[in-house]
TILUMTI-168613 format. One record per atom (N, C-alpha, C): residue number from 1; residue in one letter; atom name; x, z, y. Coordinates in steps of 0.02 Angstrom, whole numbers, plus 50000, padded with zeros to 5 digits. Layout:
N
[r NUM, "a", "CA", [X, Z, Y]],
...
This chain:
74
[r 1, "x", "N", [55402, 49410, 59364]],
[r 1, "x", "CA", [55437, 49438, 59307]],
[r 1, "x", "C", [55384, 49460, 59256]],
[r 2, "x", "N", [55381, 49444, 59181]],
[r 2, "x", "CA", [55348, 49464, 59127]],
[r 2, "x", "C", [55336, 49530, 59125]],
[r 3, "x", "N", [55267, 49552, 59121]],
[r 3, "x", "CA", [55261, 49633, 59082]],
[r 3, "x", "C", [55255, 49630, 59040]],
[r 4, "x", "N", [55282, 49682, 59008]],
[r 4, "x", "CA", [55284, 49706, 58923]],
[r 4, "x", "C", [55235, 49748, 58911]],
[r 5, "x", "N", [55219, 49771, 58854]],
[r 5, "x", "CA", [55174, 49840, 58836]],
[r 5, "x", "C", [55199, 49879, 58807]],
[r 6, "x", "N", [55224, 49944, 58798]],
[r 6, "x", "CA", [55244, 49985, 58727]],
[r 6, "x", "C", [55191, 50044, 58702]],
[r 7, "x", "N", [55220, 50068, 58690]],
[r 7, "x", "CA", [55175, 50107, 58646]],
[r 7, "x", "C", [55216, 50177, 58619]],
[r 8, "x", "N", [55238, 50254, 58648]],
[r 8, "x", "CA", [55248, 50295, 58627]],
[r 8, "x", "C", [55246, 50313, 58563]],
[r 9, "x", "N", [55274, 50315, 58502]],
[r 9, "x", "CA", [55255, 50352, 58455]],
[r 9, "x", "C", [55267, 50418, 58452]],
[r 10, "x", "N", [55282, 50444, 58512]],
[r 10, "x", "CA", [55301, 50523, 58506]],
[r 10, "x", "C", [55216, 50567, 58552]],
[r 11, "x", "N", [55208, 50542, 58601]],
[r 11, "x", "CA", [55146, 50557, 58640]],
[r 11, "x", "C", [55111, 50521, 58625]],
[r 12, "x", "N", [55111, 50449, 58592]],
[r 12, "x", "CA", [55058, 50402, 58618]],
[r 12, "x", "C", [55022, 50377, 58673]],
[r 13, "x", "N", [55051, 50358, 58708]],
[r 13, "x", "CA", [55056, 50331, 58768]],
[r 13, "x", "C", [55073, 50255, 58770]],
[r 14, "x", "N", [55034, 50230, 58827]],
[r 14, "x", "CA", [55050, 50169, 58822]],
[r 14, "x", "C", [55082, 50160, 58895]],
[r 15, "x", "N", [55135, 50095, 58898]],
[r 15, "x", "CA", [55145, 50079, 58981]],
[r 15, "x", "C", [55183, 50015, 58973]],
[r 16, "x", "N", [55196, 50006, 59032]],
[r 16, "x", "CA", [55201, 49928, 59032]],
[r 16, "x", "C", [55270, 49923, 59093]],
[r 17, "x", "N", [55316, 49884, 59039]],
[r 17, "x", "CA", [55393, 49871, 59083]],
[r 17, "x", "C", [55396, 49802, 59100]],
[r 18, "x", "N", [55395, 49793, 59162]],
[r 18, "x", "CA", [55427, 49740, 59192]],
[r 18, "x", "C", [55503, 49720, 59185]],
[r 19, "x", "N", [55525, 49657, 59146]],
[r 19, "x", "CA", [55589, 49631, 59144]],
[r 19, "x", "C", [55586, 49549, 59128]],
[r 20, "x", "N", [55657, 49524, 59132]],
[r 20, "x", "CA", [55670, 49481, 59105]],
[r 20, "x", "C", [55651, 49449, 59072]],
[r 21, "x", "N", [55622, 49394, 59029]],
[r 21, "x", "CA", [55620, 49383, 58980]],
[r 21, "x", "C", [55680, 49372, 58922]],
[r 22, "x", "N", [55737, 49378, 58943]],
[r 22, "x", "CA", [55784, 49387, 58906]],
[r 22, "x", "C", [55799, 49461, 58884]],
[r 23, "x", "N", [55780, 49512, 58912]],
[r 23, "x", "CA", [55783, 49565, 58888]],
[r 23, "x", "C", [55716, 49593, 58872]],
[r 24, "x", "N", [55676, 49537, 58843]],
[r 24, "x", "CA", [55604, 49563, 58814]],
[r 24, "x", "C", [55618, 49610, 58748]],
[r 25, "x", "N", [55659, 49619, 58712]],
[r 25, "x", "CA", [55666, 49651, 58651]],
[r 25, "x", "C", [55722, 49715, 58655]],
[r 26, "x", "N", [55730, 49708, 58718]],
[r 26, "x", "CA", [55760, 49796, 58710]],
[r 26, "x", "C", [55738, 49835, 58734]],
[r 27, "x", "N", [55765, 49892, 58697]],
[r 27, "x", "CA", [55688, 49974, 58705]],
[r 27, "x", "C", [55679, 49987, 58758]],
[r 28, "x", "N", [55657, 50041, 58757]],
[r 28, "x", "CA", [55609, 50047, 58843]],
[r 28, "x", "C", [55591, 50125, 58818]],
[r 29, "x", "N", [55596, 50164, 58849]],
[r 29, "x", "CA", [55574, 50246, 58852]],
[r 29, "x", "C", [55522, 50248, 58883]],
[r 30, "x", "N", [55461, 50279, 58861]],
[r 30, "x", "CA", [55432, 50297, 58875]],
[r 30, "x", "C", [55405, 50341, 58935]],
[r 31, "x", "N", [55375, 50339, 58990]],
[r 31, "x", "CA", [55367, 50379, 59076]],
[r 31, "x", "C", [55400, 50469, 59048]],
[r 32, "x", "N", [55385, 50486, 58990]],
[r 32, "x", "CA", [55389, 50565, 58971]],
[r 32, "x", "C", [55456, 50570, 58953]],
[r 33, "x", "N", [55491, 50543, 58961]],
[r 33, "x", "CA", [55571, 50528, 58924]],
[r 33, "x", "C", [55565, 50504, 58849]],
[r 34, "x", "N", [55524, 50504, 58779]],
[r 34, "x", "CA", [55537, 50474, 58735]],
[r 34, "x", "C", [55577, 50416, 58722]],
[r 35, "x", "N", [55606, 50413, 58685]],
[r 35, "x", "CA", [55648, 50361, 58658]],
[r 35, "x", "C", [55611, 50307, 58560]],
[r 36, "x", "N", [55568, 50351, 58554]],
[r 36, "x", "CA", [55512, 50312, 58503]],
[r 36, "x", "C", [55474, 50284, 58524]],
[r 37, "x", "N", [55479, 50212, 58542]],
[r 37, "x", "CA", [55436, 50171, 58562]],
[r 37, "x", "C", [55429, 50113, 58538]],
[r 38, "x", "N", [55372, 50076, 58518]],
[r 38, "x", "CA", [55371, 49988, 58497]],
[r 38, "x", "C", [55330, 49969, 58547]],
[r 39, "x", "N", [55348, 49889, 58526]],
[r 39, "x", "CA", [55322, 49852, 58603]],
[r 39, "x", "C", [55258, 49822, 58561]],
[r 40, "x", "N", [55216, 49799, 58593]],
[r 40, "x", "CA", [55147, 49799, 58577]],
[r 40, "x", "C", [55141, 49722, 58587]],
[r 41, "x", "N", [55104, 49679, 58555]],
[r 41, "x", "CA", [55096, 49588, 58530]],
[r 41, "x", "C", [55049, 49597, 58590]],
[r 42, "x", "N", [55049, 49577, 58660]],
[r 42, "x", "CA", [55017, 49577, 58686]],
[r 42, "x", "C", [54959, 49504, 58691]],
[r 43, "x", "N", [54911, 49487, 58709]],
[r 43, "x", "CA", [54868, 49442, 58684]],
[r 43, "x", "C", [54866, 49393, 58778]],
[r 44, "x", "N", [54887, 49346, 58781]],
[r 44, "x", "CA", [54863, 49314, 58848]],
[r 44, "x", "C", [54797, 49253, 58854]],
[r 45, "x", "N", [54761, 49264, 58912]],
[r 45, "x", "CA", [54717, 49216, 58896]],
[r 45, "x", "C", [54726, 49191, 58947]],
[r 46, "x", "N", [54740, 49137, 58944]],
[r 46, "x", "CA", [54738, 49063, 58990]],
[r 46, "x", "C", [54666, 49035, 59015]],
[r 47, "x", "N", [54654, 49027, 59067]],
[r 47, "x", "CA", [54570, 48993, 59071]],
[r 47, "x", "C", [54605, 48939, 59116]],
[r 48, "x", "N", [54560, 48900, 59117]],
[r 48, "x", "CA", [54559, 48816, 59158]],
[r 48, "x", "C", [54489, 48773, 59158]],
[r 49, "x", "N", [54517, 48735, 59183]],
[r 49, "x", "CA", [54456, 48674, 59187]],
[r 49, "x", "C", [54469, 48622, 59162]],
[r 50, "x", "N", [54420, 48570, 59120]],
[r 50, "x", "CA", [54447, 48512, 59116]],
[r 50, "x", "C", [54392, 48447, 59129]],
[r 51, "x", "N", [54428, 48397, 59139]],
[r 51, "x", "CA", [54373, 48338, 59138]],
[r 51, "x", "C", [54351, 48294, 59098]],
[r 52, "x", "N", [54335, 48329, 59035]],
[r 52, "x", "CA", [54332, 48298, 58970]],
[r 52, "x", "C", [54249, 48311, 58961]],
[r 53, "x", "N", [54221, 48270, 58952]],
[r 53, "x", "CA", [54152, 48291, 58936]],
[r 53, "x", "C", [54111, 48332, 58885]],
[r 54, "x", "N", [54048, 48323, 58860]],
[r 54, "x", "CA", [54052, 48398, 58805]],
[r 54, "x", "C", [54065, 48386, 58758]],
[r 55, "x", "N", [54088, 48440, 58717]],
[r 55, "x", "CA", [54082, 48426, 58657]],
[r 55, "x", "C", [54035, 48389, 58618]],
[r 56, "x", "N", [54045, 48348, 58562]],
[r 56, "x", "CA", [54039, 48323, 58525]],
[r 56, "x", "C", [53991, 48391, 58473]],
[r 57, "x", "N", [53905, 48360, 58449]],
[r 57, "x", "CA", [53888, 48420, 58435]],
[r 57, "x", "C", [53890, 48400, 58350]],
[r 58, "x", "N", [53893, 48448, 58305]],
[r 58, "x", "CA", [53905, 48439, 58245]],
[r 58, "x", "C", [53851, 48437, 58211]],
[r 59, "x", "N", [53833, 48399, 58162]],
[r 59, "x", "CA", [53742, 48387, 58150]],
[r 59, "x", "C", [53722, 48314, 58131]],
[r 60, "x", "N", [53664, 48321, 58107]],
[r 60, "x", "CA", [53645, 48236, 58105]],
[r 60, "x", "C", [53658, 48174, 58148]],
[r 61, "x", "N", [53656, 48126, 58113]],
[r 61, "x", "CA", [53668, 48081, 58164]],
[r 61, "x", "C", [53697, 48018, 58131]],
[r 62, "x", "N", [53762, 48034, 58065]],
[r 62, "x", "CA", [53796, 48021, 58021]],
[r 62, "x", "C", [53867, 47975, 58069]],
[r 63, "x", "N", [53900, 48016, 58112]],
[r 63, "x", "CA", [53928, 48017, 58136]],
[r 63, "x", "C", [53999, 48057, 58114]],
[r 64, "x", "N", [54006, 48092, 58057]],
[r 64, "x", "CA", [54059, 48118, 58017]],
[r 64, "x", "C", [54053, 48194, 58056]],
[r 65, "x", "N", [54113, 48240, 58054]],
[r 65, "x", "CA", [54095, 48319, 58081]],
[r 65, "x", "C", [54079, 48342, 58026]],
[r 66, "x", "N", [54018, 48364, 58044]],
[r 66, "x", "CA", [53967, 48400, 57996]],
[r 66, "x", "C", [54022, 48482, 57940]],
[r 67, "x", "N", [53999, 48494, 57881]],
[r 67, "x", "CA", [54041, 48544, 57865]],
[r 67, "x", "C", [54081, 48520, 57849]],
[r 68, "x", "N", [54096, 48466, 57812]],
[r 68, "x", "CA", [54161, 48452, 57762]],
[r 68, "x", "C", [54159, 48385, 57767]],
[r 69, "x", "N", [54177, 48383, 57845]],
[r 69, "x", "CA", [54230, 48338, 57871]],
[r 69, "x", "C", [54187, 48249, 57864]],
[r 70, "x", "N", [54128, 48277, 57856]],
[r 70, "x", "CA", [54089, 48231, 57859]],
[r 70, "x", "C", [54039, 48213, 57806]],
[r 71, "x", "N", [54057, 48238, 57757]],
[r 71, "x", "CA", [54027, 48233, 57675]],
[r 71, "x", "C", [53965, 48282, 57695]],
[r 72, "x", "N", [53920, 48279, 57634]],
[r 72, "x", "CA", [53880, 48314, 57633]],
[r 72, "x", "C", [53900, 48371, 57578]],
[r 73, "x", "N", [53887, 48457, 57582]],
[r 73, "x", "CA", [53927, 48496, 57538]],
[r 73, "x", "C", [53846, 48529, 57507]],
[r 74, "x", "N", [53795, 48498, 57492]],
[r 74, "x", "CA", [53741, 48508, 57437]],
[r 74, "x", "C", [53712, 48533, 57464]],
């Protein structure tokens, strides 16, 4: 099940509600009883692996890249 984040505006406090994702957008009180709370854009980071080799390095060569998309910018 998704955690949420909120954010007290009465204590300032932060905590985190486990629900639904269908009920991701309704309020949530705060552990102190508050009822002023917004939910917080929380940020997820995904890591993995892949089998793609390296990047491609940007630079001489005249291979296009470079700053502007391959042109030279003076």
């Amino acid at each position: 099940m998704p955690r949420y984040e909120f954010r007290c505006r009465s204590c300032d406090d932060t905590f985190e509600v486990s629900r639904p994702m269908a009920e991701s957008s309704a309020p949530a009180s705060c552990p102190a009883g508050h009822d002023d709370t917004v939910k917080l854009l929380s940020a997820v980071a995904v890591g993995g692996t892949t089998s793609a080799g390296p990047a491609p390095s940007a630079g001489g060569g005249g291979g296009g890249g470079g700053c502007c998309g391959g042109g030279c910018c003076g």
